[in-house]
Structure formats: C-alpha cells, structure tokens
C-alpha positions in Angstrom: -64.4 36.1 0.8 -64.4 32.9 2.4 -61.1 32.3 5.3 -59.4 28.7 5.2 -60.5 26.9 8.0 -57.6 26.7 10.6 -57.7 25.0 14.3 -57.1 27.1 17.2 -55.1 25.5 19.3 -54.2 26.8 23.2 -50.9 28.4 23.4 -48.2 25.6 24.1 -50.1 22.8 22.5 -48.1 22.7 18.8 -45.1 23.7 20.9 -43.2 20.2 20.9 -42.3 17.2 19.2 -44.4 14.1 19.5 -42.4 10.2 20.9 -42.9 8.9 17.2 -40.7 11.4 15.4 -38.0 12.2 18.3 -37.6 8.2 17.9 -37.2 8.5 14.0 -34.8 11.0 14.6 -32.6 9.1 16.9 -32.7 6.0 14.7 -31.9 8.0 11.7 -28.8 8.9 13.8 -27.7 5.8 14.8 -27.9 4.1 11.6 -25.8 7.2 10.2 -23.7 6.1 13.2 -22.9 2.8 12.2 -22.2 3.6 8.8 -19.8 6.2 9.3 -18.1 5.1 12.2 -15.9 1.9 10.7 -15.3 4.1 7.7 -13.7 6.7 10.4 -11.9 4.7 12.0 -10.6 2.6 8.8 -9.2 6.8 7.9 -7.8 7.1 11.3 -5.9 4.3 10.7 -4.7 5.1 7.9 -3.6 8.2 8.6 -1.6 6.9 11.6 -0.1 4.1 9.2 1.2 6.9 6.8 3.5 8.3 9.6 5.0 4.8 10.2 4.8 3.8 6.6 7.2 6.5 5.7 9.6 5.8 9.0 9.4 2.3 7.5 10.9 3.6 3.8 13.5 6.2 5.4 14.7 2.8 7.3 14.8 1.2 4.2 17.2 3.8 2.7 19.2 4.5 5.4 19.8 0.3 5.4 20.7 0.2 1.6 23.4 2.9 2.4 24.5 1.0 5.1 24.8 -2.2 3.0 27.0 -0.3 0.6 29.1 1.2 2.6 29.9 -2.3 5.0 28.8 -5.2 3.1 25.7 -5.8 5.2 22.6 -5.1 7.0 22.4 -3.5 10.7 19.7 -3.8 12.9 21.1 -1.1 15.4 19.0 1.8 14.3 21.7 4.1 16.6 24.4 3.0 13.5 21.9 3.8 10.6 22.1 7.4 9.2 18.6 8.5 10.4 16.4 10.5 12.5 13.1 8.7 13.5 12.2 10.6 16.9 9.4 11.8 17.8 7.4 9.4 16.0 9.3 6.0 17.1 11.2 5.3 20.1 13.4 1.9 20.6 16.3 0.6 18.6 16.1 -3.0 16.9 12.0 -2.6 17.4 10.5 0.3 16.8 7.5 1.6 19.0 5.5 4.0 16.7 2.2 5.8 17.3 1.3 3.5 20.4 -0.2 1.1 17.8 2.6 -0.1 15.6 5.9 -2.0 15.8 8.6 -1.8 13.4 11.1 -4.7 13.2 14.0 -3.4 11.6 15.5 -6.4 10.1 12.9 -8.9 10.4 13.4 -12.3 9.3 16.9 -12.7 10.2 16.6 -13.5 13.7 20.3 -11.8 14.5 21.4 -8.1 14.7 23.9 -7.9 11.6 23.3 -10.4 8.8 23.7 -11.0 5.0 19.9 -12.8 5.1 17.9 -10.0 6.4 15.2 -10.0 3.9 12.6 -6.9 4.7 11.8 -4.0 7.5 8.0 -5.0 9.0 5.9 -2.8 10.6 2.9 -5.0 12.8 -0.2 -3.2 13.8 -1.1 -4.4 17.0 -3.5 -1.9 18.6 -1.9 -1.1 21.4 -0.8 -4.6 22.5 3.1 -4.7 24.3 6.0 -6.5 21.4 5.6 -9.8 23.1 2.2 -10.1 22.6 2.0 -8.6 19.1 4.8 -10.9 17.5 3.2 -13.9 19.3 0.7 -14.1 16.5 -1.6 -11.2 17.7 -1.3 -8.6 14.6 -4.1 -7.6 12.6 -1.4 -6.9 9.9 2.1 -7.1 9.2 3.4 -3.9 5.8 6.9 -5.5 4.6 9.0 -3.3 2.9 11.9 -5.9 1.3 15.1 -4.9 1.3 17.4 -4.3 -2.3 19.4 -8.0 -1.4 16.5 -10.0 -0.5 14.8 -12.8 -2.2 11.9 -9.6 -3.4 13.8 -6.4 -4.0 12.3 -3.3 -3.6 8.7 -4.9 -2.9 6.3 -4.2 -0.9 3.4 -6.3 0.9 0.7 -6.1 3.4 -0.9 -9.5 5.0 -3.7 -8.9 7.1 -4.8 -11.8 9.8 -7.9 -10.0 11.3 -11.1 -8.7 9.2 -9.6 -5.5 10.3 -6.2 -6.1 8.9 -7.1 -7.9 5.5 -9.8 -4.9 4.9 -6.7 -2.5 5.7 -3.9 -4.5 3.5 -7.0 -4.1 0.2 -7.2 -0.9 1.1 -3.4 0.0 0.8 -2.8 -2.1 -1.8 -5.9 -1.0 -4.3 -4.2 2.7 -3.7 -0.4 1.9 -4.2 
C-alpha cells in the first residue's frame, strides 16, 4: 500500500495563525460591529422610552380625572393623583431616565389652564431642560389631552436622523 504524502513540519511550525487571516478576523468583527451597534442602541432606546412612555400615559389619566373633578388642567404633578418616583423626579418637568424630559402641560405656557393641549416627553440625551427646550431634542412623543384640539392622539416628531428614525420606528409599531 502506497501512504499519502504528508509534510513534516518541526514541532511549533503549524502552531499559529498567519497576519492575513488574524486581519480577516478582525475586519469580519468590526463590520459585525458597525452593523449591530446602531441597531443596539436604537433597542436601548427604546427600552428606556417605554418607561417614560408609560409615565407619560399614567399623567395623562391622572390629568383627565383632574379635569373632571375641577374643570381644568394642573400642571402641579404634587396635586395629580399619581406616583411617578423612582423613575422621574421634578414637578411641572419631569426628569426621567437621565435622557428625557416630560412637560406636563406643554403648550399652555401657565400652570393651570383650560388651553393645555398635550403632555410631551423630549429626548434630549442627557442635555440640562434649558438646553433641550431651546431647540436641542432629537424628538418630542405628545400624548394630547381628551379637551385639546386632537383628543386622545398621539405623535412623535423627530428633528435629528436619530429622532425621525426613532418617531418611524414607534409609529410603524403602534
């Protein structure tokens, strides 16, 4: 019988990898990289949103109670029926997460009115209130009160790529 022909190498010799492939390897993990890291963070996000999003709705309810038993809106979270700590912290804005701001009767530019027209919630990655309502959101959820000019509705605008790519998000899974 005839045996295959095989090299006989010295010990150590087939023991490593060569430049070529470790390089391969590494740019097969960073182009992994880059795809999966926006989509992480895009979940992240979203998860963090979720917490807020449903302060944002418990607001809501506890301001329609309000409305019917006084007549009107209150922006004094302390006078609203609810229980937001731990998550938020403040009274007329809301600091949740570190990331977002909720403004509890936004568009009425006073504590107690008949025109409040929806609760918003900014995200503003980390940026102080000042800064954020100055025009520096990458997207504003609005969740319109039962006596505005949209009832009930819901919206998201986004102002960043960040914030328009979260607000399709959202709304292709409402």
């Amino acid at each position: 019988m005839s045996k295959i022909y095989q090299k006989s190498y010295p010990a150590g010799k087939n023991a490593g990898f060569t430049l070529i492939e470790l390089l391969v390897v590494v740019l097969i993990i960073g182009i992994l990289a880059a795809v999966a890291l926006p989509q992480y963070q895009m979940a992240v996000l979203k998860s963090r949103f979720a917490t807020v999003r449903t302060v944002a709705e418990n607001l809501k309810k506890a301001e329609e109670i309000y409305y019917m038993a006084n007549g009107y809106y209150e922006a004094d979270t302390n006078k609203l029926d609810i229980d937001y700590k731990g998550v938020c912290s403040g009274n007329d804005v809301l600091k949740c997460e570190n990331y977002f701001y909720v403004d509890v009767l936004s568009g009425s530019g006073i504590s107690t009115t008949l025109g409040a027209n929806y609760i918003a919630v900014y995200y503003c990655g980390g940026l102080e209130w000042e800064t954020c309502r100055n025009s520096k959101w990458d997207f504003v959820y609005q969740v319109w009160l039962d006596n505005s000019s949209y009832p009930g509705g819901r919206t998201c605008s986004g102002r960043s790529d960040l914030g328009v790519q979260f607000c399709k998000m959202i709304n292709a899974a409402s």
